[in-house]
C-alpha positions as CSV (number, residue, x, y, z in Angstrom):
1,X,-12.7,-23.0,13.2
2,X,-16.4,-21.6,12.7
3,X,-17.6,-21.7,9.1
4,X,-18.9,-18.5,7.8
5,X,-20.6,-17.7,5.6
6,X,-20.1,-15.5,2.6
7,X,-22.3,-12.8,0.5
8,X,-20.8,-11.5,-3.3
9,X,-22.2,-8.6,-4.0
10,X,-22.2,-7.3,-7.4
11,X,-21.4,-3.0,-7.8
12,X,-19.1,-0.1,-9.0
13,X,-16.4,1.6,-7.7
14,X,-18.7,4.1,-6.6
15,X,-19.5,1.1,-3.7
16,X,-18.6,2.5,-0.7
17,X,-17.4,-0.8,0.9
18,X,-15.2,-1.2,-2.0
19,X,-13.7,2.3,-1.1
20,X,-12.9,1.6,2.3
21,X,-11.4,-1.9,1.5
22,X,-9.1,-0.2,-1.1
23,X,-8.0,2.1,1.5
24,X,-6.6,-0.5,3.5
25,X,-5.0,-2.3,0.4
26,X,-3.3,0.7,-0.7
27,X,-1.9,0.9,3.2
28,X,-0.8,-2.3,3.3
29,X,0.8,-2.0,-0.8
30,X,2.6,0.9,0.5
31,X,4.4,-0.8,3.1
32,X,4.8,-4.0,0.6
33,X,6.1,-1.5,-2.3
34,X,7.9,0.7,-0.4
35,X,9.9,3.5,-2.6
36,X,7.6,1.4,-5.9
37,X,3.8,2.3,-4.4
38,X,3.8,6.0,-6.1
39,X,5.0,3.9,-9.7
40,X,2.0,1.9,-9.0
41,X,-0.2,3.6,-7.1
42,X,-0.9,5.8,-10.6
43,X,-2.0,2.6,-12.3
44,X,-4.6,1.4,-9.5
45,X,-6.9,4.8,-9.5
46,X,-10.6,2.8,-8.8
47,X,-13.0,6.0,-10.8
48,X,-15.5,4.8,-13.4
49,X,-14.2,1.0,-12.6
50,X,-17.9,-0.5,-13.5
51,X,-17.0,-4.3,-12.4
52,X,-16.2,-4.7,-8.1
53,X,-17.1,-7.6,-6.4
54,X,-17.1,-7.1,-2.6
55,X,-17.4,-10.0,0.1
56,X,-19.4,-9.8,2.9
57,X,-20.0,-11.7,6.4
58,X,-22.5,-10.9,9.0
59,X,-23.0,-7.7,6.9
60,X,-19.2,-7.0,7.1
61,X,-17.0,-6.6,4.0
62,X,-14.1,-7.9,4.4
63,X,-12.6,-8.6,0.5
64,X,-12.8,-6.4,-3.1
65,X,-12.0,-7.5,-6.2
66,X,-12.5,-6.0,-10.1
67,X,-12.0,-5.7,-13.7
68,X,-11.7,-3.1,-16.1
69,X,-11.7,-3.8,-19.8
70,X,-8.0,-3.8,-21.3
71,X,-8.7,-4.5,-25.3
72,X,-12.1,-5.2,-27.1
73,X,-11.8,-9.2,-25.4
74,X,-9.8,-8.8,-22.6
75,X,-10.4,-7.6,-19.0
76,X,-7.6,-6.4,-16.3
77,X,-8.2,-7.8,-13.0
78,X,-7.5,-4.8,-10.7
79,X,-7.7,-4.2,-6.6
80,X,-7.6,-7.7,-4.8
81,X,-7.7,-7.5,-1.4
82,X,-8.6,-9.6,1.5
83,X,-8.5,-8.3,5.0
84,X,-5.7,-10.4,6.9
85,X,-8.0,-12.5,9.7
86,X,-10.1,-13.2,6.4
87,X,-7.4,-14.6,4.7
88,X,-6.1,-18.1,3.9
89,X,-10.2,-19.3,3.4
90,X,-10.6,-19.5,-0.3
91,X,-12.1,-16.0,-0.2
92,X,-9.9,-14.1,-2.8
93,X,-10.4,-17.4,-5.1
94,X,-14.5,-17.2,-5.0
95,X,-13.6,-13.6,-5.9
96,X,-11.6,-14.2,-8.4
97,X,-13.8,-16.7,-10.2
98,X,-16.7,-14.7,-10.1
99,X,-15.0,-12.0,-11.7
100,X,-14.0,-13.7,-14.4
101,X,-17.4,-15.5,-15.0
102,X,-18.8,-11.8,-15.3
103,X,-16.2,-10.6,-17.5
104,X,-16.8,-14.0,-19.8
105,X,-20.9,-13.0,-19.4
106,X,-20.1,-10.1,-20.6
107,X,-17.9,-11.7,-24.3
108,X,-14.8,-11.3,-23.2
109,X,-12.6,-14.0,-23.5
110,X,-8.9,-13.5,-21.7
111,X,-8.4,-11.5,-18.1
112,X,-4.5,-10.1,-17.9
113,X,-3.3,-8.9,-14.4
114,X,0.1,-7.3,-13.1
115,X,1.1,-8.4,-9.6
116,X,4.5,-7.8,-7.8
117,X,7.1,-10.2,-6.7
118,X,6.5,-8.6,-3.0
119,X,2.7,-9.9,-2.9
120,X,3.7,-14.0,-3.1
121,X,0.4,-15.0,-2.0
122,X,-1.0,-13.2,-5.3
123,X,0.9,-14.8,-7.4
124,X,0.1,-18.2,-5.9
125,X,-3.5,-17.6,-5.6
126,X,-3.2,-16.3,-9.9
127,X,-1.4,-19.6,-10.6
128,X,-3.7,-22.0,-8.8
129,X,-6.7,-20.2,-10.6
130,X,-4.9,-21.1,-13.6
131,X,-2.8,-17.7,-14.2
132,X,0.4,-18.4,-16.4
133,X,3.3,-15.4,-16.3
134,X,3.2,-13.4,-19.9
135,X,5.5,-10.5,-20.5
136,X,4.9,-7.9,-18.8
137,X,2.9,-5.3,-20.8
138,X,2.0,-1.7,-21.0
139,X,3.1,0.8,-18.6
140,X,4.8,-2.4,-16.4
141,X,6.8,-3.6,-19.2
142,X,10.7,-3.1,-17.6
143,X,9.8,-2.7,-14.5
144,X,11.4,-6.0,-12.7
145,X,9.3,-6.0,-9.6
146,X,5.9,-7.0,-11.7
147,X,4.6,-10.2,-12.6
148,X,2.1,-10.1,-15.3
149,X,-0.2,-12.6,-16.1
150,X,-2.9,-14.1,-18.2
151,X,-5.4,-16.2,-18.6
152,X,-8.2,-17.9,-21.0
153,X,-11.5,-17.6,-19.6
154,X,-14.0,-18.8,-22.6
């Protein structure tokens, strides 16, 4: 397999590389979700998001990720997606880890994040990166598809 190499990008959701790459997540959660992606779908709305991190190859981007803040120290990890021949290479986990050093650059101290028990590769990837399952909160609270999580990040 060829190594390649990776850019991080720091931006907005105004990115338009970010737009495009949460196009295709929202395609591929509606197919995941089925009958659930319009629940959810009203929960993952990427305007004024000011935290995106967007992966790039040979000037391609071809992974998203970003946080919104959720209480005075906590940020919600939001929008993770990896195109599929990108995926399986650590890419999601560099992503991840960046976030969360930015949101701990920027005082907060705890990152929370609803998944769904369709998207197993999430939850793995949230677990190795030292996720552990909480309750689920807010707006996800009896719904028994999602998997909420959190973690301590200073």
């Amino acid at each position: 397999m060829i190594k390649l190499m990776y850019t991080f990008i720091r931006a907005d959701s105004s990115n338009e590389d970010f737009k495009k790459l949460v196009l295709l997540l929202d395609k591929e959660l509606a197919i995941r979700d089925g009958e659930e992606h319009a629940f959810y779908d009203q929960f993952n709305k990427i305007e004024n998001i000011k935290h995106v991190i967007v992966a790039y190859t040979n000037e391609q981007p071809l992974a998203a990720g970003a946080f919104k803040k959720f209480s005075p120290e906590t940020v919600e990890i939001k929008r993770m997606f990896v195109k599929p021949g990108f995926r399986g290479r650590g890419i999601a986990f560099q992503i991840l880890q960046q976030l969360e050093n930015w949101a701990a650059e920027l005082g907060y101290s705890h990152c929370v994040l609803e998944t769904g028990k369709k998207q197993p590769e999430a939850i793995a990837l949230y677990k190795k990166s030292g996720y552990k399952v909480i309750p689920n909160y807010g707006p996800y609270k009896n719904v028994s598809n999602s998997v909420c999580m959190q973690k301590e990040i200073s």
